[in-house]
C-alpha positions in Angstrom: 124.9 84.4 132.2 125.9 85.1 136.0 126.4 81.8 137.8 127.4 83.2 140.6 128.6 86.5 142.9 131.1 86.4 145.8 131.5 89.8 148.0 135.4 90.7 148.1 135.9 91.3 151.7 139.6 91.6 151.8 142.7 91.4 149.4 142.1 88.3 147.3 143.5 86.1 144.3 141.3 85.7 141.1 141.9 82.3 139.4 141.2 83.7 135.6 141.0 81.5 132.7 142.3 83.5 129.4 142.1 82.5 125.8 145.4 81.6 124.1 146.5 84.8 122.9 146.1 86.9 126.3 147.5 84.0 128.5 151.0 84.4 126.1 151.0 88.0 126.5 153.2 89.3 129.5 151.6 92.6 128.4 148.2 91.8 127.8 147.5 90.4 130.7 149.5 92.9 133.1 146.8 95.3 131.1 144.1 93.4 132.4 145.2 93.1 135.6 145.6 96.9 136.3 143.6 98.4 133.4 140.8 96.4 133.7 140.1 94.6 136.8 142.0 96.1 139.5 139.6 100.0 139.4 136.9 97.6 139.8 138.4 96.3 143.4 138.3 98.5 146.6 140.9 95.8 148.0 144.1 94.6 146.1 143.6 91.6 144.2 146.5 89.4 142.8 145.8 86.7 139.5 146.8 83.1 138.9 146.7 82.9 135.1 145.3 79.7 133.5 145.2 78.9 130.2 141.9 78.4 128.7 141.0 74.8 126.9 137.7 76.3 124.9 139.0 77.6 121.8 136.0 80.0 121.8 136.6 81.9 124.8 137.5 85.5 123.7 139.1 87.1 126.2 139.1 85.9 129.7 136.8 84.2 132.2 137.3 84.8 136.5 136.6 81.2 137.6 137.4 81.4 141.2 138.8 83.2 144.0 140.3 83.0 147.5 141.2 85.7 149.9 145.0 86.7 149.7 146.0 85.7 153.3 144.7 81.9 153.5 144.9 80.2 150.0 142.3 77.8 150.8 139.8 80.0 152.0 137.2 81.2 149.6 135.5 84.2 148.8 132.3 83.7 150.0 
């Protein structure tokens, strides 16, 4: 389920929340970053890696995001 959709208007950090086995993997996770996610992006986006607490997640999980310039300044 969708809780939620932010327009990207700029470059931007994604707070991502990653099961145990991604969130040890220097590789894994720089495949993510540009393999996956950043195509998807018409603006460079930069990720701040947390490491998930629910043992069922299975991959990863984008739980917030801020624009790249001001850190407290959210996406929406």
């Amino acid at each position: 389920m969708i809780d939620e959709v932010r327009w990207v208007e700029g470059p931007s950090v994604l707070k991502i929340s990653a099961n145990p086995g991604l969130y040890n993997s220097r590789e894994a996770r720089r495949w993510v970053l540009n393999g996956r996610l950043a195509p998807e992006f018409a603006f460079p986006i930069e990720v701040e890696w947390v490491k998930s607490r629910n043992n069922r997640l299975e991959t990863f999980q984008v739980v917030d995001c801020w624009r790249l310039k001001d850190d407290s300044a959210h996406c929406d």
